[in-house]
N, CA, C and O of each residue as an XYZ file, in Angstrom:
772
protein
N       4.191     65.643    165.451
C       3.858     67.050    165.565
C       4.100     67.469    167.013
O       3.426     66.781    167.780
N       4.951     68.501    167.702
C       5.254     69.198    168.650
C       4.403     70.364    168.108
O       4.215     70.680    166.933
N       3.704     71.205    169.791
C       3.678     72.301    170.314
C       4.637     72.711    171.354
O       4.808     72.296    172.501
N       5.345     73.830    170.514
C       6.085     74.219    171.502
C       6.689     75.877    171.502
O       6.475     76.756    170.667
N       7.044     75.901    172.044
C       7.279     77.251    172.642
C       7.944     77.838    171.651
O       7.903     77.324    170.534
N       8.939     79.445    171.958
C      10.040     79.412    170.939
C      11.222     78.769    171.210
O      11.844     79.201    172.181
N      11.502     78.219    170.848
C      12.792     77.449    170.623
C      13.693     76.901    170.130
O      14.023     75.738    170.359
N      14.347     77.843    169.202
C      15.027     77.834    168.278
C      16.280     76.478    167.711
O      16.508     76.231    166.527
N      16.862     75.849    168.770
C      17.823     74.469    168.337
C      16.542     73.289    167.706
O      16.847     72.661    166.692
N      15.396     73.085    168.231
C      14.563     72.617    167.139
C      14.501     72.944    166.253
O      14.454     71.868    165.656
N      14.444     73.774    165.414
C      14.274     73.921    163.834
C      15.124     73.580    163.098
O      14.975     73.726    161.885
N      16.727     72.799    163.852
C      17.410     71.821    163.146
C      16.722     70.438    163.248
O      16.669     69.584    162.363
N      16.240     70.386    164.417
C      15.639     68.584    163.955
C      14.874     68.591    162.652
O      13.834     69.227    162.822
N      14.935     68.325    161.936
C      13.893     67.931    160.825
C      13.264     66.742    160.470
O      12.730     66.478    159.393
N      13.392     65.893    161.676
C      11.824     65.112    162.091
C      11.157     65.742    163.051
O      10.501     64.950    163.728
N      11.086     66.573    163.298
C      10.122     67.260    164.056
C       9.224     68.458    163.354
O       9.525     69.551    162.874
N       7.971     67.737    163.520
C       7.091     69.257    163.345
C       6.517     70.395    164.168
O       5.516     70.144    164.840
N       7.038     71.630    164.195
C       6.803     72.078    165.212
C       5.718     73.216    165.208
O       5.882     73.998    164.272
N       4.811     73.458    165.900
C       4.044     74.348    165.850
C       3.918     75.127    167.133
O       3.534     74.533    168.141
N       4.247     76.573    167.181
C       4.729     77.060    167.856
C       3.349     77.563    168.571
O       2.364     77.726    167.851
N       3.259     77.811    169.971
C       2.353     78.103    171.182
C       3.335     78.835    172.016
O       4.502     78.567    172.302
N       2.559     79.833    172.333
C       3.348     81.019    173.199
C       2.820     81.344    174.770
O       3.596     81.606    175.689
N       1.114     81.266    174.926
C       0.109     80.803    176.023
C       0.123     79.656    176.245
O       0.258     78.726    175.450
N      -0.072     79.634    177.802
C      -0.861     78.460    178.316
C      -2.912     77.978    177.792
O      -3.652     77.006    177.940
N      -3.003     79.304    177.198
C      -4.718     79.450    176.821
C      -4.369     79.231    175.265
O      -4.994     78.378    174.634
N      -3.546     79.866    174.757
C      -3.791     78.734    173.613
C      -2.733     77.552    173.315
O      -2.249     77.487    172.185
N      -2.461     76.861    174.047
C      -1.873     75.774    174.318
C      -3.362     74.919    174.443
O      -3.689     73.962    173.742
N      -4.002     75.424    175.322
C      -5.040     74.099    175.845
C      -6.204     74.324    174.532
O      -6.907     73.351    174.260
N      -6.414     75.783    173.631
C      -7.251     75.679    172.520
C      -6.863     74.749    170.979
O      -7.515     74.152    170.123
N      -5.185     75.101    171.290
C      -4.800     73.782    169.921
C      -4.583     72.450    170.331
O      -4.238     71.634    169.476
N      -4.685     72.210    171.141
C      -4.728     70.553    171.652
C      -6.382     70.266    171.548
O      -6.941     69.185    171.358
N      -6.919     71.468    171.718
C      -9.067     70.759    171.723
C      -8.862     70.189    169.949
O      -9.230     69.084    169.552
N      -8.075     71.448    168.934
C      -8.598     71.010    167.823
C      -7.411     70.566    167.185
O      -7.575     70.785    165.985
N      -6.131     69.976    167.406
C      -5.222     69.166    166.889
C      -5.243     68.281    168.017
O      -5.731     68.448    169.135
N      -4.478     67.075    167.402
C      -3.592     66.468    168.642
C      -2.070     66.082    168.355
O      -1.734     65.165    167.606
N      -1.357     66.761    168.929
C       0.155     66.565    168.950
C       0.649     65.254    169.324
O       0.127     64.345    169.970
N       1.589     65.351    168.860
C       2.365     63.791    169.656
C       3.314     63.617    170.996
O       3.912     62.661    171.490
N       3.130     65.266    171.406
C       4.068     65.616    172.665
C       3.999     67.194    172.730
O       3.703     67.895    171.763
N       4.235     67.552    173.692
C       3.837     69.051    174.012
C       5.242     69.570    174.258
O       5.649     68.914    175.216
N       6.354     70.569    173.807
C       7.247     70.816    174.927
C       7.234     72.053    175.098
O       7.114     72.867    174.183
N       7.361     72.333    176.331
C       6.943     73.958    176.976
C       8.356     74.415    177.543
O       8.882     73.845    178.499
N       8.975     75.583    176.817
C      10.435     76.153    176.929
C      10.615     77.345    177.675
O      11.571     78.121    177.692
N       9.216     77.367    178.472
C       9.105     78.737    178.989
C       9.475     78.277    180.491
O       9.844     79.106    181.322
N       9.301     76.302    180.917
C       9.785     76.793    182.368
C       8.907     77.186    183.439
O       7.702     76.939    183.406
N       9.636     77.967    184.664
C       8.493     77.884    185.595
C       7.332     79.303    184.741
O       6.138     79.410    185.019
N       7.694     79.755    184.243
C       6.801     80.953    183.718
C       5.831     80.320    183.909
O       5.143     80.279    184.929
N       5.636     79.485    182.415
C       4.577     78.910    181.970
C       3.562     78.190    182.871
O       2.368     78.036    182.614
N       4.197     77.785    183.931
C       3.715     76.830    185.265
C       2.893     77.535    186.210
O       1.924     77.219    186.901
N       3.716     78.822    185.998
C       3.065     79.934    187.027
C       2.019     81.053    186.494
O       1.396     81.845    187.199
N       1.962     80.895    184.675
C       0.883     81.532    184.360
C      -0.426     80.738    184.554
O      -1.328     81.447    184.999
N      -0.685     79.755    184.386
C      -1.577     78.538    184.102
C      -2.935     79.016    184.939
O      -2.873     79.122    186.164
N      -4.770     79.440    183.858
C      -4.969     79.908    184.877
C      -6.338     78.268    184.622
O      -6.863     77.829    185.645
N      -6.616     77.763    183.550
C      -7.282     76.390    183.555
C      -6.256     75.507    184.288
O      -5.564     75.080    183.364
N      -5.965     75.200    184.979
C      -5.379     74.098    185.551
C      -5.591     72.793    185.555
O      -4.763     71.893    185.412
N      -7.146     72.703    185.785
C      -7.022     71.125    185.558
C      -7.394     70.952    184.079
O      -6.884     69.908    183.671
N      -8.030     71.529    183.209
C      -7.525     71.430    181.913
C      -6.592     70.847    181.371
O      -6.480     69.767    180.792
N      -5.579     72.088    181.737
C      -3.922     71.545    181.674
C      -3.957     70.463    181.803
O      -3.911     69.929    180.695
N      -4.044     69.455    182.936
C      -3.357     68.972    183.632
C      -3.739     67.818    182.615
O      -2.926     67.324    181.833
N      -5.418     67.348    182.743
C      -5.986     66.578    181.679
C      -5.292     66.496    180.053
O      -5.300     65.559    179.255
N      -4.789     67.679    179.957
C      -4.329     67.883    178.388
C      -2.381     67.165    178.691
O      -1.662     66.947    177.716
N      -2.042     66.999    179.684
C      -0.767     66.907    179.652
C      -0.859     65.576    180.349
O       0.204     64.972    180.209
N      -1.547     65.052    180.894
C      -1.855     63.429    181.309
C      -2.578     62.427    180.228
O      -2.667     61.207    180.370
N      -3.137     63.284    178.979
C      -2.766     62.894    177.985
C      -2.409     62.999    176.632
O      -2.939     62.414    175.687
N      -1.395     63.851    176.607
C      -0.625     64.061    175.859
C       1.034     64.195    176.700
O       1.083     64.905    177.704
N       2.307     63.488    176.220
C       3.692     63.494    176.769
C       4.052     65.096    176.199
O       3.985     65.697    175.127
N       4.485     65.393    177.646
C       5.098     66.584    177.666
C       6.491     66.764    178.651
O       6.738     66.433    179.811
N       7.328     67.518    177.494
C       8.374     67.963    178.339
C       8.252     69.183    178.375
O       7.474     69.817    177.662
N       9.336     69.861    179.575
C       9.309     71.147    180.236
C      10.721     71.182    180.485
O      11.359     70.464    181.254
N      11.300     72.482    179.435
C      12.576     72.842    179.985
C      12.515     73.877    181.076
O      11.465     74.445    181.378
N      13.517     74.073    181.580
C      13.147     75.167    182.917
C      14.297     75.902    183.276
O      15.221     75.119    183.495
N      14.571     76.890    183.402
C      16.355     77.809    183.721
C      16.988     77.485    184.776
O      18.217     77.413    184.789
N      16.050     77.180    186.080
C      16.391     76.575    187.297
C      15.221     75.379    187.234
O      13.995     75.432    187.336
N      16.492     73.883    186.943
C      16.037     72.946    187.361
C      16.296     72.467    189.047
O      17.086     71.618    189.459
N      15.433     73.244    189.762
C      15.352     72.667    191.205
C      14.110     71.847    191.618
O      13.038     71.942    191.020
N      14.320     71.033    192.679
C      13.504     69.887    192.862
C      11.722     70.741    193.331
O      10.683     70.099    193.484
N      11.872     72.450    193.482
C      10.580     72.464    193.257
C       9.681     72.805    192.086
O       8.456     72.933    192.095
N      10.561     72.932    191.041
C      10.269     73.076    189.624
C       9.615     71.863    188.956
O       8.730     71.900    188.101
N      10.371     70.456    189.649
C      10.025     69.265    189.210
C       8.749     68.868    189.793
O       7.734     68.700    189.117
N       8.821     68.703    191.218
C       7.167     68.838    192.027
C       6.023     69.514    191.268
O       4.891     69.085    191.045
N       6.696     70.884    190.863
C       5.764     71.707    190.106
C       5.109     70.961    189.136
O       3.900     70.743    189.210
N       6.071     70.395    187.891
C       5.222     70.288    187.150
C       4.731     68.998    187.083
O       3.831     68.709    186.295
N       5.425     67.887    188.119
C       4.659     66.813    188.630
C       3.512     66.814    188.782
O       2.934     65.804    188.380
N       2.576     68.030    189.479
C       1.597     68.015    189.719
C       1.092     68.679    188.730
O      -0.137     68.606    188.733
N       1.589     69.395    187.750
C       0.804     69.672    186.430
C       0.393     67.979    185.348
O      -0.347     67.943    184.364
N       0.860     67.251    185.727
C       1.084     65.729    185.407
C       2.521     65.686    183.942
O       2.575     65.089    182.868
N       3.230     66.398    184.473
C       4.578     66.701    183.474
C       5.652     66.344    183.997
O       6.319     67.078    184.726
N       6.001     64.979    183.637
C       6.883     63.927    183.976
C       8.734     64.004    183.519
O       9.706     63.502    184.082
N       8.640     64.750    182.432
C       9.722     65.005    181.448
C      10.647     66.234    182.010
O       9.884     67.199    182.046
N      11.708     66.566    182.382
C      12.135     67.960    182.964
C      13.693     67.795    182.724
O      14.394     66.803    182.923
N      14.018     68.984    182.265
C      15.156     69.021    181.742
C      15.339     70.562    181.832
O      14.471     71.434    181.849
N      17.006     70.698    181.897
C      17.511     72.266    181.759
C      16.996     72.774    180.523
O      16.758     71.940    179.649
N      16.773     74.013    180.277
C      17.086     74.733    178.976
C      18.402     74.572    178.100
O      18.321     74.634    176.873
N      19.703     74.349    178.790
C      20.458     74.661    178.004
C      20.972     72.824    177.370
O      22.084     72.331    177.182
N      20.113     72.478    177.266
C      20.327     70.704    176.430
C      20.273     70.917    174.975
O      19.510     71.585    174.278
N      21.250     70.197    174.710
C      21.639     69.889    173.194
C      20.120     69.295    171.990
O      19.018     68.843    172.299
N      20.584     69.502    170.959
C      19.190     69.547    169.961
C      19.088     67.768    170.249
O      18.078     67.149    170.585
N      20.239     67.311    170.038
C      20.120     65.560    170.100
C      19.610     65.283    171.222
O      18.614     64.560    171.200
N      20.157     65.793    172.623
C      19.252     65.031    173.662
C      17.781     65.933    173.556
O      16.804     65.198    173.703
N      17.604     66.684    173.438
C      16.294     67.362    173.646
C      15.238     66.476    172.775
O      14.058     66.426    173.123
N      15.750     65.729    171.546
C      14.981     65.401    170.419
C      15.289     63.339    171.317
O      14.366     62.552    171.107
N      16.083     62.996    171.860
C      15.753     61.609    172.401
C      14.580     61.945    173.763
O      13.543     61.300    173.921
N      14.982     62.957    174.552
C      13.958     63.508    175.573
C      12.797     63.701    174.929
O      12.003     64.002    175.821
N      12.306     63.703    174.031
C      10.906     64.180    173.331
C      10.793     62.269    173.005
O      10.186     61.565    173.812
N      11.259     61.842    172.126
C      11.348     60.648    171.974
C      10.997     59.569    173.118
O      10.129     58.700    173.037
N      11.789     59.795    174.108
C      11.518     58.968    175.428
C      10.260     59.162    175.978
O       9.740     58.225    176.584
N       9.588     60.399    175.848
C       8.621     60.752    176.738
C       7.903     60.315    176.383
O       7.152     59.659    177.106
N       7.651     60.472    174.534
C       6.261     59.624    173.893
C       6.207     58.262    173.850
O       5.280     57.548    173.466
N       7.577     57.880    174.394
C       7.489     56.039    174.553
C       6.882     55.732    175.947
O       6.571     54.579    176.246
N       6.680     57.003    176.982
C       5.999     56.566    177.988
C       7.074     56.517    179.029
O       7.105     55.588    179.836
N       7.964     57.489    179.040
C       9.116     57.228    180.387
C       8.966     58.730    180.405
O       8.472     59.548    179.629
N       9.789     58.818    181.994
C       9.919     60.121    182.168
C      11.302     60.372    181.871
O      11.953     59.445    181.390
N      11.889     61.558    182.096
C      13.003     62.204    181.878
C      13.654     63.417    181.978
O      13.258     64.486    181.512
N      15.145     63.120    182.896
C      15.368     63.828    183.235
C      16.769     63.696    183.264
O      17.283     62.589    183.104
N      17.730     65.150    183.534
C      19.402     64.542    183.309
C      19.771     64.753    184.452
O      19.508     65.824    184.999
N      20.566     63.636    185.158
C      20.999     63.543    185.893
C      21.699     65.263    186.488
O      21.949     66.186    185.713
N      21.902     65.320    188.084
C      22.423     66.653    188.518
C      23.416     66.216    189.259
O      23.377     65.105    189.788
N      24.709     67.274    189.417
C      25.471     66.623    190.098
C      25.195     66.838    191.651
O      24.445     67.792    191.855
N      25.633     66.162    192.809
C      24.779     66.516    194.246
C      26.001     67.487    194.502
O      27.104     67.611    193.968
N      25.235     68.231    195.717
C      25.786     69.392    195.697
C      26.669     69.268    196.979
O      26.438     68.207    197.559
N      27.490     69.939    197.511
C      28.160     69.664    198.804
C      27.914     69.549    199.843
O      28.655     69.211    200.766
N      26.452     69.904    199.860
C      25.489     69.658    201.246
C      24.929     68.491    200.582
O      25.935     67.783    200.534
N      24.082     67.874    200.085
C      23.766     66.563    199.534
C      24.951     65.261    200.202
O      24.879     64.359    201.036
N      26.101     65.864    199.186
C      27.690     64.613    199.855
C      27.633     64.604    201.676
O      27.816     63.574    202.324
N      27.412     65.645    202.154
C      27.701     65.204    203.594
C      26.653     64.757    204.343
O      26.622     64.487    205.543
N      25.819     64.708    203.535
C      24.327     64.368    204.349
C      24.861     62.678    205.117
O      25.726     62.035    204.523
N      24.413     62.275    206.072
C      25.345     60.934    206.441
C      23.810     59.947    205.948
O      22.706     60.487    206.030
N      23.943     58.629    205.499
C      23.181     57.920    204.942
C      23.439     57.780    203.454
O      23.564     56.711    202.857
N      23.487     58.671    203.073
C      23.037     58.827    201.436
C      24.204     58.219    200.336
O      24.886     58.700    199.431
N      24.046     57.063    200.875
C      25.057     56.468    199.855
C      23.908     55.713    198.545
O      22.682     55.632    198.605
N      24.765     55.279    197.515
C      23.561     54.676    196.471
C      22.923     53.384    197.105
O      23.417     52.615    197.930
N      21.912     53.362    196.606
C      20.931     52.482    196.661
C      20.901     51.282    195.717
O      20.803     51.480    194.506
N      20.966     50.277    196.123
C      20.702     48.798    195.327
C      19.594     49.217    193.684
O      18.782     50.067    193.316
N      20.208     48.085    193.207
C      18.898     48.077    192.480
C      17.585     47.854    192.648
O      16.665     48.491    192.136
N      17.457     46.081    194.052
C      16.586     45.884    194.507
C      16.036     46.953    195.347
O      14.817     47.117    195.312
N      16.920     47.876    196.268
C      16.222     49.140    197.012
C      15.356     49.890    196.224
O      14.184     50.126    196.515
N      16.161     50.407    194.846
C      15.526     51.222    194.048
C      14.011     50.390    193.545
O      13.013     51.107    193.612
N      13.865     49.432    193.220
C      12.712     48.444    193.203
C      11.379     49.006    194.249
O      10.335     49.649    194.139
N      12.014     48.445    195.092
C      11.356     48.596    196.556
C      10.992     50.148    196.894
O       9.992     50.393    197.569
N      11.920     51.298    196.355
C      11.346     53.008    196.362
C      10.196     52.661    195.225
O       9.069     52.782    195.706
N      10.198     52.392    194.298
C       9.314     52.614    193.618
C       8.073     52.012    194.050
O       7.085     52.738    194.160
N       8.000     50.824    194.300
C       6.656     50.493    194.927
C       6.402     51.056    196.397
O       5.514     50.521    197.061
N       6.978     51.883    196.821
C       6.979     52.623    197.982
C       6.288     53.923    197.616
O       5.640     54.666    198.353
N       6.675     54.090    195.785
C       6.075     55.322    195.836
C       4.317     55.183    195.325
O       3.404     56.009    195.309
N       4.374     54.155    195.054
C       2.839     53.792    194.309
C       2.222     53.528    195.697
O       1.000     53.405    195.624
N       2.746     53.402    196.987
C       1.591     53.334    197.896
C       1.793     52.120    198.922
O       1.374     51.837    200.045
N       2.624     51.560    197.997
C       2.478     49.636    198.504
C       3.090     49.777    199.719
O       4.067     50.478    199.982
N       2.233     48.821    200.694
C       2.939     48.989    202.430
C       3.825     47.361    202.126
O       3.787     46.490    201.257
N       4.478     47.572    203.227
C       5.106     46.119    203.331
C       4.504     44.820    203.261
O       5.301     43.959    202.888
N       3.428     44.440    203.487
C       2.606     43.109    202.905
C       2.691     43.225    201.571
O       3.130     42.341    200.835
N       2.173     44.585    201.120
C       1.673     43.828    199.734
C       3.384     44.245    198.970
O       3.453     43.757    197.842
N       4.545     44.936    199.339
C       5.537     44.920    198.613
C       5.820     43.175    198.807
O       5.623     42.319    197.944
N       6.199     43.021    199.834
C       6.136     41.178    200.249
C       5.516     40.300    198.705
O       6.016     39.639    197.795
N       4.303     40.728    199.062
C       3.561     40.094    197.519
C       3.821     40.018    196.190
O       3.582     39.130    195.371
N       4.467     41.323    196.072
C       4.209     41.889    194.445
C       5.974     41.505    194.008
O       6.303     41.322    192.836
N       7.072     41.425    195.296
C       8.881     40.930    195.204
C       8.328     39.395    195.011
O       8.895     38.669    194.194
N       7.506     39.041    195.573
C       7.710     37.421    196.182
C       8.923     37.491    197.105
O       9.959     37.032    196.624
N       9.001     38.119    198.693
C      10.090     37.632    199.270
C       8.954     37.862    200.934
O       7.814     38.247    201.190
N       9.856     37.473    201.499
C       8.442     37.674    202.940
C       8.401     38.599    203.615
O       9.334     39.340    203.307
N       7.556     39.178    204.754
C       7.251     40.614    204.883
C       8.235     41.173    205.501
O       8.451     42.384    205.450
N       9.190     40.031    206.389
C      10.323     40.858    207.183
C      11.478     41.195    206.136
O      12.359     41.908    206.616
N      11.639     40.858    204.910
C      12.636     40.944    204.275
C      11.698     42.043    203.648
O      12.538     42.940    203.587
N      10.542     42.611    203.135
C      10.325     43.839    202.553
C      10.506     45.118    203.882
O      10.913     46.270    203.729
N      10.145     44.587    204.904
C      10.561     45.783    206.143
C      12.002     46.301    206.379
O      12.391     47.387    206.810
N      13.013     44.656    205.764
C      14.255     45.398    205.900
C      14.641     45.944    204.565
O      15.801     46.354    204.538
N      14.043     46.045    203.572
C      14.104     46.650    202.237
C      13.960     48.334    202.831
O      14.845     49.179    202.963
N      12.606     48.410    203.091
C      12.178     49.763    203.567
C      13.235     50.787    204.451
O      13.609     51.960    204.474
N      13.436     49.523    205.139
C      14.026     50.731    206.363
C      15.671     50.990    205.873
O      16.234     52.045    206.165
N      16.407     49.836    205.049
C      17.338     50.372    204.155
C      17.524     51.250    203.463
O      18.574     51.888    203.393
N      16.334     51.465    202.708
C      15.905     52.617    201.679
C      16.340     54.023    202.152
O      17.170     54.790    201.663
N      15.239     54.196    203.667
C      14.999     54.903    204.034
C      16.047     55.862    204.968
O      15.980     57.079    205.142
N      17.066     54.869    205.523
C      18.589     55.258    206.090
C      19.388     55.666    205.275
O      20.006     56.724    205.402
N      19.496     54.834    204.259
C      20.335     55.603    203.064
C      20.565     56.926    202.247
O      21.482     57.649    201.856
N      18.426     56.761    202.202
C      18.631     58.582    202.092
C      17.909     59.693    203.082
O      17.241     60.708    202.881
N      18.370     59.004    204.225
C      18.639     59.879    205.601
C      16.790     60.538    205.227
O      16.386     61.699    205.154
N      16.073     59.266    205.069
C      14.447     59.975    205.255
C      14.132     59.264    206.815
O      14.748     58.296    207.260
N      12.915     60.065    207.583
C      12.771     59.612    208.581
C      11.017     59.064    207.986
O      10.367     58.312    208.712
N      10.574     59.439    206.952
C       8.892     58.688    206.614
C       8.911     57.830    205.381
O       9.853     57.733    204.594
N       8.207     57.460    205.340
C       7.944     56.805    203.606
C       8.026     58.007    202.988
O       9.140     58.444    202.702
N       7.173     58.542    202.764
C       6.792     59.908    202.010
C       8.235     60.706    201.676
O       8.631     60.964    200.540
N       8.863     61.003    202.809
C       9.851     62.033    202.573
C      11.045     60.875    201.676
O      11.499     61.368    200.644
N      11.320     60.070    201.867
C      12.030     58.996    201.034
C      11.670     58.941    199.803
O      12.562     58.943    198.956
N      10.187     58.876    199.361
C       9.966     58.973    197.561
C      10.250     60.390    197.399
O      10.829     60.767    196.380
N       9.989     61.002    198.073
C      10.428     62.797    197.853
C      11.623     62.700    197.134
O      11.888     63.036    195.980
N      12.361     62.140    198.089
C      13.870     62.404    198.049
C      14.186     61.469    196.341
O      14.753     61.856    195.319
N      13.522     60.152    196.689
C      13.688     59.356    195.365
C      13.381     60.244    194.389
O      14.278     60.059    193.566
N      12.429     61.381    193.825
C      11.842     61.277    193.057
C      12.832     62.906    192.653
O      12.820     63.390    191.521
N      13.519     63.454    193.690
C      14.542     65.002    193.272
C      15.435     63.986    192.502
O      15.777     63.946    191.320
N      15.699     63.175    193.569
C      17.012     62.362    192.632
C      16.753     61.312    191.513
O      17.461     60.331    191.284
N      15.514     61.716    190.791
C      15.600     61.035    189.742
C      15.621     59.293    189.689
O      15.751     58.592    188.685
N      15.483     58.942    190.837
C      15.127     57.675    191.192
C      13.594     57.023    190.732
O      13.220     55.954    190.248
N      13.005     58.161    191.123
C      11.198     57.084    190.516
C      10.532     58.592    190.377
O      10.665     59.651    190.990
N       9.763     58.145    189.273
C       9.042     58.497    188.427
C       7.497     59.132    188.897
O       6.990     58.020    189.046
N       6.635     59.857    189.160
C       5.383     59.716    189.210
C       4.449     59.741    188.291
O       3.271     59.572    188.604
């Protein structure tokens, strides 16, 4: 069972049940007395920017998987609804098949999102070439908090080899903090929150 917005290329899936929500207020009243199997909200930043229970929301969407299509997918749309705890983000204009594996993925517990192409200021940025797999490893426990001892711990490799993990990371995508590096990881679809 989906709540979701209007959104018409769903009503070809026909494994999907959809029950349509138009508010953010009654969004958070049919989740008290149903429970869906995923929320998807087609309204975008609207919907983000009507929201006047918030942490409600937030509780109702940390547990329940929700995606959020949006007209402008920009990296503060994604922040946005990061902090609504809405992990899932995708354009509006996605196909019924990916929209219906994106609903799929989310309730398996991943986030999701489609790749963007970088833009011509992105390409010249100097650093920003791809990142290892092990780097990408190492962003992610960078983004959960972990300092270099305990990344050391949790790789099994020793602390000077997680410092030169870090500071690789961090040249590559031309961040000068931890922080601004998962930033950057997390526009580019690198790690998850």
């Amino acid at each position: 069972m989906i709540h979701a917005g209007r959104f018409a290329p769903l009503r070809a899936a026909p494994e999907l049940e959809i029950l349509p929500v138009a508010l953010p207020s009654t969004l958070l009243f049919r989740t008290q007395s149903e429970t869906p199997d995923a929320i998807l909200i087609a309204a975008g930043e609207s919907f983000l920017a009507s929201v006047r229970h918030r942490r409600a929301l937030e509780e109702v969407f940390a547990e329940t998987p929700t995606v959020l299509l949006a007209a402008e997918l920009g990296a503060a749309t994604v922040r946005s609804a990061a902090r609504m705890k809405i992990y899932s983000v995708l354009p509006m204009e996605v196909t019924t098949a990916q929209l219906v594996a994106a609903i799929s993925a989310t309730v398996a517990g991943f986030a999701v999102t489609l790749p963007r192409a970088p833009s011509e200021q992105e390409e010249s940025i100097p650093g920003s070439e791809h990142l290892t797999a092990r780097e990408v490893e190492v962003l992610r426990w960078m983004a959960r908090g972990y300092r270099n001892k305990q990344l050391a711990a949790v790789l099994n490799i020793s602390e000077h080899t997680a410092k030169f993990h870090v500071s690789s990371v961090m040249a590559k995508l031309g961040a000068r903090t931890r922080t601004e590096a998962v930033t950057i990881g997390v526009t580019r679809g690198l790690v998850a929150i």
